[in-house]
SENUDREN-885263 format. One line per field, with one value per residue (C-alpha): residue in three letters; chain; x negated, y negated, z. Coordinates in steps of 0.5 Angstrom, whole numbers, plus 500, padded with zeros to 3 digits. Example, Ala and Ser with C-alpha at 12.3 -4.5 7.8 and 13.67 -1.06 7.14 Angstrom:
BEGIN
rest: c(ALA | SER)
kette: c(A | A)
xx: c(475 | 473)
yy: c(509 | 502)
zz: c(516 | 514)
END
This chain:
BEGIN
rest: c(UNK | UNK | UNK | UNK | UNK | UNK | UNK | UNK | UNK | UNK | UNK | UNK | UNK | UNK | UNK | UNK | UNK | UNK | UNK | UNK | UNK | UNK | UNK | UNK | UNK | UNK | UNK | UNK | UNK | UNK | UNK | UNK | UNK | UNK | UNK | UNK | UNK | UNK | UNK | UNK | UNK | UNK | UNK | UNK | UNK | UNK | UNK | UNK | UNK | UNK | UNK | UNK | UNK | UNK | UNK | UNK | UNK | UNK | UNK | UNK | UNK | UNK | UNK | UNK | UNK | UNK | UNK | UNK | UNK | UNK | UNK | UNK | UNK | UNK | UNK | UNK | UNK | UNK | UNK | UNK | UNK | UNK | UNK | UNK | UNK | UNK | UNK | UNK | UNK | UNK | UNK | UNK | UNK | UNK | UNK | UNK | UNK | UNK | UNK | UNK | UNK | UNK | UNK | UNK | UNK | UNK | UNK | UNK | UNK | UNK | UNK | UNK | UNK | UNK | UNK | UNK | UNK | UNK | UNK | UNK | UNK | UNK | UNK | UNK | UNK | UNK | UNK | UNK | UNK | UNK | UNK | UNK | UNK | UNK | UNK | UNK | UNK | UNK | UNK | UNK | UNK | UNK | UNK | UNK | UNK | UNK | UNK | UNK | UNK | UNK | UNK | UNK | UNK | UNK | UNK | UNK | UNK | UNK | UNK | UNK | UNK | UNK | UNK | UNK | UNK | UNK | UNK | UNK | UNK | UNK | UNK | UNK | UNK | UNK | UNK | UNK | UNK | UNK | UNK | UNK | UNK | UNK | UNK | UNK | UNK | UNK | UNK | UNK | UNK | UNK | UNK | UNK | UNK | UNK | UNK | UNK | UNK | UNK | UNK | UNK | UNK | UNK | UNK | UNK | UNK | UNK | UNK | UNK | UNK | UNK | UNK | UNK | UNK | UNK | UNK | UNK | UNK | UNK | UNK | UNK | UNK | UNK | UNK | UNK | UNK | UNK | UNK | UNK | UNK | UNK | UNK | UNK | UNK | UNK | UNK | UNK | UNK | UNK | UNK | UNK | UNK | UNK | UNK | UNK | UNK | UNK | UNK | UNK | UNK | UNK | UNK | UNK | UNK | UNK | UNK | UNK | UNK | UNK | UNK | UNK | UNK | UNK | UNK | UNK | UNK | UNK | UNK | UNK | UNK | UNK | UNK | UNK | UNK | UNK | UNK | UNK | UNK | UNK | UNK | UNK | UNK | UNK | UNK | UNK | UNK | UNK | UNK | UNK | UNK | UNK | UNK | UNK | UNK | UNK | UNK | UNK | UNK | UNK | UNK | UNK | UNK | UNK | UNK | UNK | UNK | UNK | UNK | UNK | UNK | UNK | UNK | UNK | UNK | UNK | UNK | UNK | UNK | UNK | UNK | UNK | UNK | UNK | UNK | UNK | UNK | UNK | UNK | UNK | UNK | UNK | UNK | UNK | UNK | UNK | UNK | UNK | UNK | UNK | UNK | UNK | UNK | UNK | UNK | UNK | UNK | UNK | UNK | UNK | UNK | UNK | UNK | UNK | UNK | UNK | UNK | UNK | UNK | UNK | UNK | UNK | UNK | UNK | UNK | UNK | UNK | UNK | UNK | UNK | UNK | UNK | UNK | UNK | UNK | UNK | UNK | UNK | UNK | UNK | UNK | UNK | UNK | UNK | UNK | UNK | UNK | UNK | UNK | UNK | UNK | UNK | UNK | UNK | UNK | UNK | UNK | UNK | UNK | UNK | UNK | UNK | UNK | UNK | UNK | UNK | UNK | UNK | UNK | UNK | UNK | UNK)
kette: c(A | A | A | A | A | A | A | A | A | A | A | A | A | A | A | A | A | A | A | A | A | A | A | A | A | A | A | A | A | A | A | A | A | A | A | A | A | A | A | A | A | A | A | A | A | A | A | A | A | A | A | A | A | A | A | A | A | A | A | A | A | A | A | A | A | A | A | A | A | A | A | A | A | A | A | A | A | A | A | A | A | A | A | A | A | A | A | A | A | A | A | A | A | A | A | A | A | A | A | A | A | A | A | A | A | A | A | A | A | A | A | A | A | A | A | A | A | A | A | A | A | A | A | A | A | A | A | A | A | A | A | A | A | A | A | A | A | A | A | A | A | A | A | A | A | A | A | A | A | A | A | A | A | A | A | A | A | A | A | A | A | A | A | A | A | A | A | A | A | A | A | A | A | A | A | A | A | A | A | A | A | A | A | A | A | A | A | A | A | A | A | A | A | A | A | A | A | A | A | A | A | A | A | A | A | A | A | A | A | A | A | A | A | A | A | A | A | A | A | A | A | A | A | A | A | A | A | A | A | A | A | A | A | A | A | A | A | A | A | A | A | A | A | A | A | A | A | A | A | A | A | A | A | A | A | A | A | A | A | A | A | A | A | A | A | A | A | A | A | A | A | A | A | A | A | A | A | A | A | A | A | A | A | A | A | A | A | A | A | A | A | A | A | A | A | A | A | A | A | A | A | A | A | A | A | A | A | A | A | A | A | A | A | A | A | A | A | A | A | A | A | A | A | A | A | A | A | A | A | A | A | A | A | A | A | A | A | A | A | A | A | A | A | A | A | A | A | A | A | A | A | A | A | A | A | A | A | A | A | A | A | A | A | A | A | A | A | A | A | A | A | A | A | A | A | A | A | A | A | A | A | A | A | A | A | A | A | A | A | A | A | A | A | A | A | A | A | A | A | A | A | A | A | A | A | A | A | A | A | A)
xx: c(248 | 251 | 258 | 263 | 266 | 271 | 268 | 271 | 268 | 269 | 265 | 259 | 260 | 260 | 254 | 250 | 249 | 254 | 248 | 244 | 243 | 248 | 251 | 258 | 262 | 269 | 274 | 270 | 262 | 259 | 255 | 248 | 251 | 253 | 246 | 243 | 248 | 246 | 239 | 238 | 243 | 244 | 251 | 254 | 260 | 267 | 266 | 273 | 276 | 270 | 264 | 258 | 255 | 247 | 243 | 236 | 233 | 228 | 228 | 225 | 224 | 221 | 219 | 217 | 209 | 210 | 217 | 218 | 212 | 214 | 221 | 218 | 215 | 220 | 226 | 231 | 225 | 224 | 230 | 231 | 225 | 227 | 234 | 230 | 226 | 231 | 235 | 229 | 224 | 226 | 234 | 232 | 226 | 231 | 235 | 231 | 228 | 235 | 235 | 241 | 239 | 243 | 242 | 240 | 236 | 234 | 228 | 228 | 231 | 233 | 233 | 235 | 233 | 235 | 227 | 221 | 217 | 222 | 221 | 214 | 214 | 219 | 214 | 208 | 212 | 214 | 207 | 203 | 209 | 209 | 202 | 203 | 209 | 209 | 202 | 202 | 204 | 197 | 196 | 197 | 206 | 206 | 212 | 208 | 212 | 210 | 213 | 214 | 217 | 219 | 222 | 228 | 234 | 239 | 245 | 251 | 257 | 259 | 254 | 249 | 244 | 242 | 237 | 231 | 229 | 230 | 227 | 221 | 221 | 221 | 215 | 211 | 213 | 210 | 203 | 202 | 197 | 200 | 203 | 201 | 204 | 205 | 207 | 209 | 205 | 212 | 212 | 203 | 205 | 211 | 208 | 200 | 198 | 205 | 204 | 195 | 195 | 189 | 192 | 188 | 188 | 190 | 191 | 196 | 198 | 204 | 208 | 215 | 221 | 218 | 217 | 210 | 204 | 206 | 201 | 200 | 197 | 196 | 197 | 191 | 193 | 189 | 184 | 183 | 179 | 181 | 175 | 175 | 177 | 185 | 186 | 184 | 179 | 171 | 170 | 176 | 184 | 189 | 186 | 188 | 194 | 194 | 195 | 201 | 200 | 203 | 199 | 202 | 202 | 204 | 205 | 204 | 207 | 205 | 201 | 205 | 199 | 204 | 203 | 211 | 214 | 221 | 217 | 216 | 223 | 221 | 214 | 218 | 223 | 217 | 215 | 221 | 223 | 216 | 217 | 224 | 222 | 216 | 221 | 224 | 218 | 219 | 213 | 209 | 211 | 213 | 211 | 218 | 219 | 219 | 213 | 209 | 212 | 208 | 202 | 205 | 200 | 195 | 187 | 187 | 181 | 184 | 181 | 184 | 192 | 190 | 189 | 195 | 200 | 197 | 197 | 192 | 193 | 194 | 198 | 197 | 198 | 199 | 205 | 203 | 207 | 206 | 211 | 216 | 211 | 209 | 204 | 203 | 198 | 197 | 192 | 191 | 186 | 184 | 184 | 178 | 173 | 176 | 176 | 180 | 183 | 187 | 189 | 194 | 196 | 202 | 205 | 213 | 216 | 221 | 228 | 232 | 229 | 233 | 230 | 223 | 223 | 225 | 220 | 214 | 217 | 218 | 210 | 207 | 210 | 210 | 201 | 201 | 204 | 199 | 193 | 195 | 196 | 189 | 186 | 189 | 186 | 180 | 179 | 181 | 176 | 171 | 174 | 172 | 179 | 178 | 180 | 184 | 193 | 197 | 198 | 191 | 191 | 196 | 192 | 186 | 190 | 193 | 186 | 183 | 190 | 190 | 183 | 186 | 180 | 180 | 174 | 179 | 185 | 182)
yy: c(846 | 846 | 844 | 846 | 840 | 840 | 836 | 829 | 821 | 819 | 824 | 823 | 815 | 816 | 821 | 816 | 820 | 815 | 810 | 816 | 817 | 823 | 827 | 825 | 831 | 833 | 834 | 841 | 841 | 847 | 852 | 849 | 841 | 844 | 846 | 840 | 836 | 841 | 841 | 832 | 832 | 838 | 839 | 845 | 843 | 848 | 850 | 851 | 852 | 857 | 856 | 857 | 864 | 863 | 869 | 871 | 875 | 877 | 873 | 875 | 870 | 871 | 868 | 869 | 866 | 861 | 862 | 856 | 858 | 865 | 863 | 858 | 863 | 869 | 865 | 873 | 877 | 874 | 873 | 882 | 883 | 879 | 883 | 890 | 888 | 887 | 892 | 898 | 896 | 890 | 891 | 899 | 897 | 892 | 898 | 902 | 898 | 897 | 890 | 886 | 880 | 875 | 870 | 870 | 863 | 864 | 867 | 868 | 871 | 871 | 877 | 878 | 885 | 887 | 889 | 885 | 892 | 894 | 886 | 887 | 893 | 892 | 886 | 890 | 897 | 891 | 888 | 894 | 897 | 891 | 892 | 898 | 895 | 893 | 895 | 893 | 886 | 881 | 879 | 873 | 874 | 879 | 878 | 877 | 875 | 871 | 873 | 869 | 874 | 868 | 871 | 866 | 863 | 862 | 860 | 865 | 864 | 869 | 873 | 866 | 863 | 857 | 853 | 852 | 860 | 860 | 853 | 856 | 863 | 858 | 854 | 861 | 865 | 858 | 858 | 866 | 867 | 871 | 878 | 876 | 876 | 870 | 871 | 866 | 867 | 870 | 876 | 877 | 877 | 883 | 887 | 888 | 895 | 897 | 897 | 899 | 893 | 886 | 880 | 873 | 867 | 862 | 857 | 851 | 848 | 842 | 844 | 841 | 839 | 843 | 837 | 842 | 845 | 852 | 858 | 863 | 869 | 873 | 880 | 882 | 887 | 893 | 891 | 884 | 882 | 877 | 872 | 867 | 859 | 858 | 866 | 867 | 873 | 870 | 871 | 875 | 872 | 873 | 871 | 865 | 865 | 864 | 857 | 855 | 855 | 846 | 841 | 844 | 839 | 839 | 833 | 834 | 831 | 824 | 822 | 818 | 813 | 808 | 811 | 810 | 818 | 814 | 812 | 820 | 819 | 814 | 818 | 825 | 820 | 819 | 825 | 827 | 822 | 823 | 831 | 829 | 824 | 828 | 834 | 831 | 831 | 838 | 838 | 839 | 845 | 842 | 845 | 845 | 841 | 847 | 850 | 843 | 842 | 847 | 844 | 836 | 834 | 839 | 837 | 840 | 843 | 841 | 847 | 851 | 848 | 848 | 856 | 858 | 854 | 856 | 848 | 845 | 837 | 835 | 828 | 826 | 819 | 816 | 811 | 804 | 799 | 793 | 788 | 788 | 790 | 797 | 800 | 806 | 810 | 815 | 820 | 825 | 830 | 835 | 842 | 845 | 839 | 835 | 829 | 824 | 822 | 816 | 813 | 805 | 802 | 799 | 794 | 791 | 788 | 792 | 789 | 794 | 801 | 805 | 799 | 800 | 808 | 808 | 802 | 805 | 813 | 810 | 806 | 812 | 817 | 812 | 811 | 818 | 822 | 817 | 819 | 827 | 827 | 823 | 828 | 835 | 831 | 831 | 837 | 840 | 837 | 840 | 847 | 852 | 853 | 860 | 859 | 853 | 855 | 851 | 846 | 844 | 845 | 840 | 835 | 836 | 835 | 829 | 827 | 826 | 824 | 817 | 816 | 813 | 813 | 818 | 822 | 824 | 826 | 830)
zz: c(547 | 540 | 539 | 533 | 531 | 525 | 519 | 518 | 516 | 524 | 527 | 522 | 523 | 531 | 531 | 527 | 521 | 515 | 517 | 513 | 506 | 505 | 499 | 497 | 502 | 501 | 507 | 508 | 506 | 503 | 507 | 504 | 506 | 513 | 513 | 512 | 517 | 522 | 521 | 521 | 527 | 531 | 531 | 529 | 523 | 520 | 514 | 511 | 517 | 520 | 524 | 521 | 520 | 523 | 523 | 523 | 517 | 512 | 506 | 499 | 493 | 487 | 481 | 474 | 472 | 466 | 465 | 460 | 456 | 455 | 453 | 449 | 445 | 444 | 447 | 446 | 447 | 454 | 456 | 455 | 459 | 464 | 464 | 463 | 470 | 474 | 472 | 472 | 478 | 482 | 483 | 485 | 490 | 493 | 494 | 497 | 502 | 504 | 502 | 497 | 492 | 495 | 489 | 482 | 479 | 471 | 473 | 480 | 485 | 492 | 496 | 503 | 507 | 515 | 517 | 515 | 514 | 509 | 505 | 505 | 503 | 498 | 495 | 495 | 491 | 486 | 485 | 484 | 479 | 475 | 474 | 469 | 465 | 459 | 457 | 449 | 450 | 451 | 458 | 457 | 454 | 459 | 465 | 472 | 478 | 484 | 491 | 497 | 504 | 509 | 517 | 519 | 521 | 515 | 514 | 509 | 506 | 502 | 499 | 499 | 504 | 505 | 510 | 512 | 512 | 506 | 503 | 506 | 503 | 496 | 498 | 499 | 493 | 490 | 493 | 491 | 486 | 479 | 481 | 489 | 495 | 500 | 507 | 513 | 520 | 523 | 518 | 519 | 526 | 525 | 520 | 523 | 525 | 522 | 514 | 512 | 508 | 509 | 509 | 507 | 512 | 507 | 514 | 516 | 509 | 508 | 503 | 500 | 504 | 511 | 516 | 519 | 517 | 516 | 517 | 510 | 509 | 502 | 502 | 499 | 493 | 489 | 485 | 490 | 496 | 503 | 501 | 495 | 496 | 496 | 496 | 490 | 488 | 487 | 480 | 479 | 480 | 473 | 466 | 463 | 459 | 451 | 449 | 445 | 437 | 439 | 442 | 449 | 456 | 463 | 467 | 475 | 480 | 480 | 488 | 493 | 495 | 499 | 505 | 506 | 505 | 503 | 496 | 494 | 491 | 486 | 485 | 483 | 478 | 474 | 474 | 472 | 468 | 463 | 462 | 461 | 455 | 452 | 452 | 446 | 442 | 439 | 437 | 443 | 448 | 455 | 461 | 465 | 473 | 477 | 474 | 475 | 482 | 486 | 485 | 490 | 495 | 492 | 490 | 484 | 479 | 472 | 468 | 473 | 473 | 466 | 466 | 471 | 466 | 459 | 457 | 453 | 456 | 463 | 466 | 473 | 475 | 482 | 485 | 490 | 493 | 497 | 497 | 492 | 486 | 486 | 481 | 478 | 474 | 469 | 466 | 460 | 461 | 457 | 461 | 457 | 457 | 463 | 458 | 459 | 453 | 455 | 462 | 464 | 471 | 469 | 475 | 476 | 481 | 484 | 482 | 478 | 480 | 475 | 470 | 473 | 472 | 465 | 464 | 466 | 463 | 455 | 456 | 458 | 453 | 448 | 449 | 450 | 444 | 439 | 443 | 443 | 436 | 435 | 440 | 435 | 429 | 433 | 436 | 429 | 425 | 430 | 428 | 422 | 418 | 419 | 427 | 426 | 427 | 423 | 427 | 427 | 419 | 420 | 424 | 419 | 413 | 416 | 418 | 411 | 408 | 413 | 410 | 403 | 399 | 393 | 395 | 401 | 396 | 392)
END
């Protein structure tokens, strides 16, 4: 039986929990930092003098495909779509279905709904309406969302909700395909026989900041079929988005080989820390985190993560320690050829672990961005001019110019 206990130092420190690595927590923690305490040590904490409110819920997450690369493109532009969808189809559907959007995040949404029925049905409504919206704009600069629908346990304070209910509805809208649909084992089991919809077994598959296999099903949409490896449609599924008119790169989340799951956390820093630094160079398009992010702990065809993100180059690596070395590993592939343009190991003893990261971050973009530039100039001479944007026609300029001999500079 859970007990409510007021927050304080010696509570934790006699629960054994300040042995712990803990976020820095004022006399009362927030709803989410209660969540968390609860989860780890089955205590029930007072937020703000009340008790947590737990119930179980419907959730609905929602997220727009390739954000980073639409806004990068038509930063304005996209940025009203967005507000135009929301106000025209997503919000109403939400109402409608008697459900209330419990958090708004750049380009996604949280959205809580009494009746699974009704969140499924809500999903499917919104999808199959996208279809038909913004018929003018090239597929590839058109808004498409993913969605995820999770039943659980949450925690609310105020309008928000927090817990692991939620985390998981995140992590389906992640794994569902460009304009698909998601859902957990829980939701399959409440809707069969109520909702004349298919669903594809997707099996038990480990996803991020959940500690079991979880059970998916995809909602089999118009237009697709229940076959097709991972979900996708056999010889259909969404058409690769256009390229950037830049050298245009993503970098996946590099591979904990330690065997030691404490170590992911200086594997996500890597990673971070690289699409941080390249993010600096202005003229390369850089794949946001969040984007990159969905593919941790998945086998990956780099063509097709390549077709998903819109992105010409990919760069994956691995992380090892033993001892107090530790070693990592970096690769860039061309998403087209599957080339490999470039690859390092680089090992460090692991003294400062700050040092060590920002080490390894400036030797990997510092060998790559000289390799993407030669890898442009390349691909750019094998191109008629006539097919060439104006970056390749800068790559081929250059080029010829760096030759320094007088039949080039004519």
């Amino acid at each position: 039986m859970k007990v409510i206990l007021p927050y304080s130092d010696r509570k934790l420190l006699h629960l054994g929990w300040l042995q712990r690595p803990a976020p820095a927590l004022g006399h009362h923690p927030s709803a989410a930092q209660a969540a968390w305490i609860s989860r780890s040590t089955g205590v029930n904490l007072l937020v703000k003098g009340k008790a947590v409110e737990r119930r179980l819920t419907t959730i609905l997450a929602a997220d727009v495909v390739g954000y980073s690369r639409l806004m990068g493109e038509n930063e304005s532009g996209t940025f009203e779509r967005l507000k135009s969808l929301r106000k025209e189809l997503v919000q109403p559907k939400i109402r409608a279905h008697n459900g209330r959007i419990a958090k708004l995040m750049g380009d996604g949404l949280l959205a809580e709904f009494p009746s699974v029925v009704e969140a499924v049905q809500c999903a499917v409504e919104i999808q199959r309406l996208m279809c038909d919206r913004e018929p003018d704009c090239p597929e590839g600069s058109r808004i498409r969302l993913r969605i995820g629908v999770n039943l659980g346990d949450i925690i609310g304070e105020g309008s928000d909700i927090y817990g692991d209910g939620v985390n998981l509805a995140a992590r389906l809208e992640g794994l569902a395909n460009p304009g698909g649909i998601c859902i957990s084992n829980t939701v399959q089991e409440q809707i069969r026989g109520k909702l004349d919809l298919t669903f594809a077994d997707l099996g038990e598959l480990q996803v991020k900041n959940i500690d079991h296999p979880v059970h998916v099903f995809r909602v089999v949409l118009d237009g697709e079929t229940d076959g097709g490896e991972d979900g996708e449609t056999p010889g259909g599924g969404p058409p690769p988005l256009e390229l950037p008119d830049k050298p245009s790169i993503a970098v996946l989340p590099f591979t904990n080989m330690s065997g030691d799951t404490d170590q992911d956390y200086f594997a996500d820093g890597i990673t971070e820390d690289i699409i941080t630094a390249l993010s600096r160079l202005r003229w390369f398009f850089v794949i946001a985190r969040n984007s990159t992010f969905i593919y941790k702990g998945k086998s990956v065809d780099v063509k097709k993560v390549g077709a998903e993100l819109g992105v010409r180059y990919l760069l994956e690596g691995s992380v090892r320690k033993a001892g107090n070395r530790i070693r990592v590993t970096a690769q860039l592939v061309d998403t087209l050829t599957g080339v490999h343009h470039w690859a390092e190991t680089y090992d460090r003893d692991l003294t400062d672990i700050f040092e060590l990261q920002d080490d390894i971050t400036q030797s990997v973009t510092g060998a790559i961005e000289p390799k993407l530039v030669a890898a442009e100039a390349v691909r750019s001479q094998n191109r008629s001019p006539e097919d060439l944007d104006a970056w390749g026609l800068v790559m081929r300029a250059l080029a010829h110019y760096w030759r320094m001999t007088s039949s080039e500079s004519e």
